[in-house]
C-alpha positions as CSV (number, residue, x, y, z in Angstrom):
1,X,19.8,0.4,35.6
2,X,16.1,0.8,35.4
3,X,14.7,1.8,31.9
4,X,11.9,4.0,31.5
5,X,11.0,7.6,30.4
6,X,11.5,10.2,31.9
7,X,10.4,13.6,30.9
8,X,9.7,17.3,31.6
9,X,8.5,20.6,29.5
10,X,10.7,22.7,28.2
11,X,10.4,25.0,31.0
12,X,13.5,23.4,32.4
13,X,15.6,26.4,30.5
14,X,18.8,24.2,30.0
15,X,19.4,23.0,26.6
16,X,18.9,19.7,24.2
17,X,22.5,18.7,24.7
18,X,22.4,19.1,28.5
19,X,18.7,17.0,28.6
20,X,20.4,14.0,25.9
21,X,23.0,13.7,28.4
22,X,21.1,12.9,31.3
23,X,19.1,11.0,28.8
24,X,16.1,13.3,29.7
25,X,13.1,13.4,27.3
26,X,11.0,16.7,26.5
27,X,7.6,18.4,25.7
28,X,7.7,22.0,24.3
29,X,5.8,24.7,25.7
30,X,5.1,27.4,23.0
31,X,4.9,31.2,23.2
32,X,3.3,34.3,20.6
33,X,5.7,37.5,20.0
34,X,4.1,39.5,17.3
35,X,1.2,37.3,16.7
36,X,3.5,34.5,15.5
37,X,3.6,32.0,17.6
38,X,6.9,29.3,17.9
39,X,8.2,26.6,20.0
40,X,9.7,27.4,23.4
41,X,12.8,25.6,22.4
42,X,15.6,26.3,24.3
43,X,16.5,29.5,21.7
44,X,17.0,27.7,18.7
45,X,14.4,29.6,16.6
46,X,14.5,32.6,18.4
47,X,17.5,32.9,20.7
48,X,16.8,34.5,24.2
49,X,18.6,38.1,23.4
50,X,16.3,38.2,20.1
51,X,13.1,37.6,22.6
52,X,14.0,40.2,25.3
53,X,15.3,43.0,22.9
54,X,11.8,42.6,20.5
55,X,9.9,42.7,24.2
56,X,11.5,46.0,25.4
57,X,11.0,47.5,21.7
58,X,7.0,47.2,22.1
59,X,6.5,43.8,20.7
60,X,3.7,41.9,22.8
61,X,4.3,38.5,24.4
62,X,2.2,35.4,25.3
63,X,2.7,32.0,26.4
64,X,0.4,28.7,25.6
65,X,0.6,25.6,28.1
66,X,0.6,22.7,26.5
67,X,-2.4,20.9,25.7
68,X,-3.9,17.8,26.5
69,X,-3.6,16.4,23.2
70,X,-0.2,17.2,22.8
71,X,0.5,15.2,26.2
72,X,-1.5,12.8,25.5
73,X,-0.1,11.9,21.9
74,X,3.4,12.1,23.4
75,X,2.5,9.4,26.1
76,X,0.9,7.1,24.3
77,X,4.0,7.5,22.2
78,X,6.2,6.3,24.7
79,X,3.6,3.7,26.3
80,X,3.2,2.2,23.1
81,X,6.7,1.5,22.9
82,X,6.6,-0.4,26.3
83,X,8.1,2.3,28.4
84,X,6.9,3.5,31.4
85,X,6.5,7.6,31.9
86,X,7.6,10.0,35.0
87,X,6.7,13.0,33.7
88,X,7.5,16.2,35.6
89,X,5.4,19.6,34.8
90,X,6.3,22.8,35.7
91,X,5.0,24.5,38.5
92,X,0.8,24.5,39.1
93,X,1.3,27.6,41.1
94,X,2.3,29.3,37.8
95,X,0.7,27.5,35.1
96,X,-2.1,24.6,34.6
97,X,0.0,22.4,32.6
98,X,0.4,19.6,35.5
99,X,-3.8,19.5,34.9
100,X,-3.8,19.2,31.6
101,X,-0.9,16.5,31.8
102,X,-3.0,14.8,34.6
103,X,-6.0,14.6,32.5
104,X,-3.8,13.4,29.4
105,X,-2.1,10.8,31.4
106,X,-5.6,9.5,32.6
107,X,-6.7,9.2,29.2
108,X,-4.4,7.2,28.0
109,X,-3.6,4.5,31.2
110,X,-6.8,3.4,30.4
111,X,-5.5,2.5,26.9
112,X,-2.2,1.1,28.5
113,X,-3.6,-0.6,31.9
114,X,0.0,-2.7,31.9
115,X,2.1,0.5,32.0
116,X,3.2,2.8,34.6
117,X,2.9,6.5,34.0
118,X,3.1,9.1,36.7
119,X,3.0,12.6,36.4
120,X,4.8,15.2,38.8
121,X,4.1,18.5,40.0
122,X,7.5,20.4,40.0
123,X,6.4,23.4,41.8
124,X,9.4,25.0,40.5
125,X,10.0,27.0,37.3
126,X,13.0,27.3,35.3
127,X,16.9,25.9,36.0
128,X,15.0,24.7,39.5
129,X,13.4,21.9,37.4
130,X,16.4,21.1,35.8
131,X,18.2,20.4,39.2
132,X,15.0,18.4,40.1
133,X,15.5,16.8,36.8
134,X,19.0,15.9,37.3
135,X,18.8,14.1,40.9
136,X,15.7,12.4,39.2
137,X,18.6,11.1,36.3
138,X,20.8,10.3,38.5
139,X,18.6,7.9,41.1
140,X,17.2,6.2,37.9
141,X,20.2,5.2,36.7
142,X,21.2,3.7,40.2
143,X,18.1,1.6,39.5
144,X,15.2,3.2,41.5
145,X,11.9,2.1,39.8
146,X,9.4,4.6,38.3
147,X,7.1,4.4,41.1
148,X,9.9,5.0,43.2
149,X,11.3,8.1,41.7
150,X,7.8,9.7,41.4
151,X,7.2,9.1,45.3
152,X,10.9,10.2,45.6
153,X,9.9,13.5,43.8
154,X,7.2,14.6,45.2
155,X,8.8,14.0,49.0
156,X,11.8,16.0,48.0
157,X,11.1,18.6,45.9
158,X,10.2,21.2,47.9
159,X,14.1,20.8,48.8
160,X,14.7,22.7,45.9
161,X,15.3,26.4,47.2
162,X,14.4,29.3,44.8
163,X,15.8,33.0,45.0
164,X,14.9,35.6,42.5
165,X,15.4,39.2,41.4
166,X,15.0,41.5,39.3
167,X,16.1,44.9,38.2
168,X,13.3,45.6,35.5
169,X,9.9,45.2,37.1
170,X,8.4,46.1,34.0
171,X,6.7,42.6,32.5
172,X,6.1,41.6,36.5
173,X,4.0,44.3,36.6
174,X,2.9,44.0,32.9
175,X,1.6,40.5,33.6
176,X,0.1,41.1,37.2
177,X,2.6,39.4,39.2
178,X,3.4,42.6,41.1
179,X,0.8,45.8,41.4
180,X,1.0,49.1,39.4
181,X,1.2,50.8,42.6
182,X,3.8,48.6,44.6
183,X,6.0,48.5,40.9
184,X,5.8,52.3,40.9
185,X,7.0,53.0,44.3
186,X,9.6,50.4,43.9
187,X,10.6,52.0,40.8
188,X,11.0,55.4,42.6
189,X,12.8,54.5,45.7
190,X,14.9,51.8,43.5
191,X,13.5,48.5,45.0
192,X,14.9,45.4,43.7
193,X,12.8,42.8,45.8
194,X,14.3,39.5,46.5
195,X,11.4,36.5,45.9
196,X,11.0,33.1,45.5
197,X,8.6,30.2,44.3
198,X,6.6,29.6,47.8
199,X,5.5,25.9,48.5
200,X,2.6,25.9,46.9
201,X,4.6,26.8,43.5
202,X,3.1,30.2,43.2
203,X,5.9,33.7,43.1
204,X,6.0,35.3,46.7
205,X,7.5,38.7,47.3
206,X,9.9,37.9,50.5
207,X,12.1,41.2,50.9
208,X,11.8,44.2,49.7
209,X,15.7,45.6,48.9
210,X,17.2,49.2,47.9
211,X,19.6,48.6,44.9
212,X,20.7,45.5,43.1
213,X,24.0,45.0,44.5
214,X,22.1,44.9,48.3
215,X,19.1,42.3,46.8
216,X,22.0,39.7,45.5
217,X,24.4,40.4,48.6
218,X,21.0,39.5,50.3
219,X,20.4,36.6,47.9
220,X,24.0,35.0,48.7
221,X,23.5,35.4,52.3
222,X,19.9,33.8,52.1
223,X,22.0,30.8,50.5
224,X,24.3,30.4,53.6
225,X,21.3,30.3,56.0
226,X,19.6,27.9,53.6
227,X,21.4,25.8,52.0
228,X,21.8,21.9,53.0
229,X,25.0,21.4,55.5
230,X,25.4,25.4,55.4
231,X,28.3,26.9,54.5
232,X,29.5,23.4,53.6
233,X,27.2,22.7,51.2
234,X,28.7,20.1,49.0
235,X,25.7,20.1,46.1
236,X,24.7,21.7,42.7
237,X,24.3,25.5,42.2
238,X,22.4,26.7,39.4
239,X,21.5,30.3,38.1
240,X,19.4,30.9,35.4
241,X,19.2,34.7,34.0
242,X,17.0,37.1,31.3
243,X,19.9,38.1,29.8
244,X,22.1,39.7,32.3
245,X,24.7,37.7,32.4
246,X,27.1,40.0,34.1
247,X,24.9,39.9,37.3
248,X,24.5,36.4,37.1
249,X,28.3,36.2,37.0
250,X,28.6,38.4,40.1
251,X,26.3,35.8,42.2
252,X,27.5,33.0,40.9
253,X,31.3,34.3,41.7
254,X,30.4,35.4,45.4
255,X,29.0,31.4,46.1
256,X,31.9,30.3,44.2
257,X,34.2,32.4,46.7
258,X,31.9,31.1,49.5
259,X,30.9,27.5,48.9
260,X,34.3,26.0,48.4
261,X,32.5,22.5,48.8
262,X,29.6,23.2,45.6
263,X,29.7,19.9,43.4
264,X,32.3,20.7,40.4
265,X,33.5,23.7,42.3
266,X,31.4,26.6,40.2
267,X,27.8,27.5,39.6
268,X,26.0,26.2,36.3
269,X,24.6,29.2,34.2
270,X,21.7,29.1,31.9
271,X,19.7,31.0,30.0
272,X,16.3,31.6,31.0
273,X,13.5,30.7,28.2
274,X,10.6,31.9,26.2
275,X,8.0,31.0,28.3
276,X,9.5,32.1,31.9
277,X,11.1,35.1,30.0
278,X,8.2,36.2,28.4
279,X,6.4,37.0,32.3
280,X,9.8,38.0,33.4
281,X,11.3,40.3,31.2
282,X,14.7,41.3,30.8
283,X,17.1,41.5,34.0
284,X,15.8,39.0,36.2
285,X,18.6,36.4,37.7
286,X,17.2,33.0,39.7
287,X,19.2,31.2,42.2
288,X,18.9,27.4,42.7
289,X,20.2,25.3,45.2
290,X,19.1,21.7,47.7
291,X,18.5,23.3,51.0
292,X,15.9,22.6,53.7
293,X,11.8,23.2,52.5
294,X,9.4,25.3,54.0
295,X,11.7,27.8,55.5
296,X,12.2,31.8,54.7
């Protein structure tokens, strides 16, 4: 078994028990509601309900990347130790962090020249960087060096399929990710598009759907055309959700039906976080799964 560190931000929206398990180290992100700010951490200050309930009450919401310093004092923390670092960011099509955990890790190689410390761009956001995360657990503990994981990573984890909804465009449109215009006629003919996190990491609008129950029909049948091996697909399945866990239950009880093969035989549920769920808002369900890159 090789031993080293690996780590990702808190962005990964499981939870500290799940990340101890796979033996997975982490760096918080931080977000403001009501000019206070607090650690995105997993909900234990301020659990996800609390965050969307203040948000659709008026109360204004932020998010802060992490800095370099804070990278940088928690790699030299493990450097110093005599551990080497994979470190994977969440996406740089939604935030800078990977640059700012570039620059840290640059920094501090030059005060560790013996050590290895790569750092990896996700381009994935929430749950999808916890499946990354998990494969990544998984081949280190079957020995693959650090090197080897990173270069593993960064060939592979564009296999990581994302399909999103959501059936509050509000904070989309609040935070720019969808126009007034667009979220106003989509608000008046009912439009619940179906997106995902393009290659390059960024969101991408992919179909524009009437009703909810049509965009996660759609959203399950994207997942048979996708997925690894088809409807065969013997792998993970995680949904992540802004609280609306009953629609999250409705997908994840269609693949169930549908994907007799999925590894444990059900879908793994999480919450979505602060920093995702401050953009997001309320009502918005992600669907995770290994299926083939680049395609739509």
């Amino acid at each position: 078994m090789s031993e080293y560190t690996l780590s990702c931000c808190s962005t990964a929206d499981v939870s500290v028990e799940w990340l101890a398990q796979r033996r997975i180290k982490c760096i918080y992100f931080s977000f403001c509601l009501n000019n206070a700010w607090y650690d995105d951490d997993f909900g234990k200050t301020i659990p996800p309900r609390e965050l969307y309930q203040r948000m659709l009450a008026g109360e204004e919401a932020s998010t802060s990347q992490i800095a370099t310093g804070d990278y940088i004092e928690f790699f030299r923390n493990e450097l110093a130790q005599g551990n080497d670092v994979v470190h994977v960011t969440l996406s740089s099509g939604i935030s800078n962090t990977y640059n700012s955990a570039v620059l840290a890790a640059n920094q501090v190689r030059s005060e560790f020249p013996d050590r290895t410390i790569r750092i990896v761009d996700s381009r994935a956001a929430t749950s999808a960087i916890a499946m990354l995360m998990d494969k990544l657990a998984t081949l280190r503990d079957q020995g693959m060096s650090a090197n080897e994981l990173a270069d593993w990573a960064e060939a592979h984890r564009l296999e990581v399929n994302h399909l999103f909804l959501s059936a509050d465009l509000t904070f989309f449109i609040r935070g720019g990710r969808i126009s007034k215009a667009a979220g106003y006629m989509g608000g008046l003919l009912k439009i619940c598009p179906l997106m995902r996190v393009a290659p390059d990491g960024s969101l991408e609008v992919m179909e524009k759907i009437r009703t909810k129950k049509k965009s996660q029909q759609r959203m399950v049948q994207r997942m048979h055309e996708l997925a690894q091996n088809g409807d065969a697909y013997d792998g993970s399945v995680y949904i992540s959700h802004s609280d609306c866990m009953e629609d999250a239950l409705e997908v994840a009880h269609a693949i169930e039906r549908e994907f007799p093969n999925i590894a444990n035989g059900k879908v793994e549920i999480f919450p979505i976080g602060a920093t995702i769920g401050c953009h997001t808002g309320p009502g918005t369900t992600a669907l995770f799964f290994w299926g083939n890159p680049n395609r739509w």
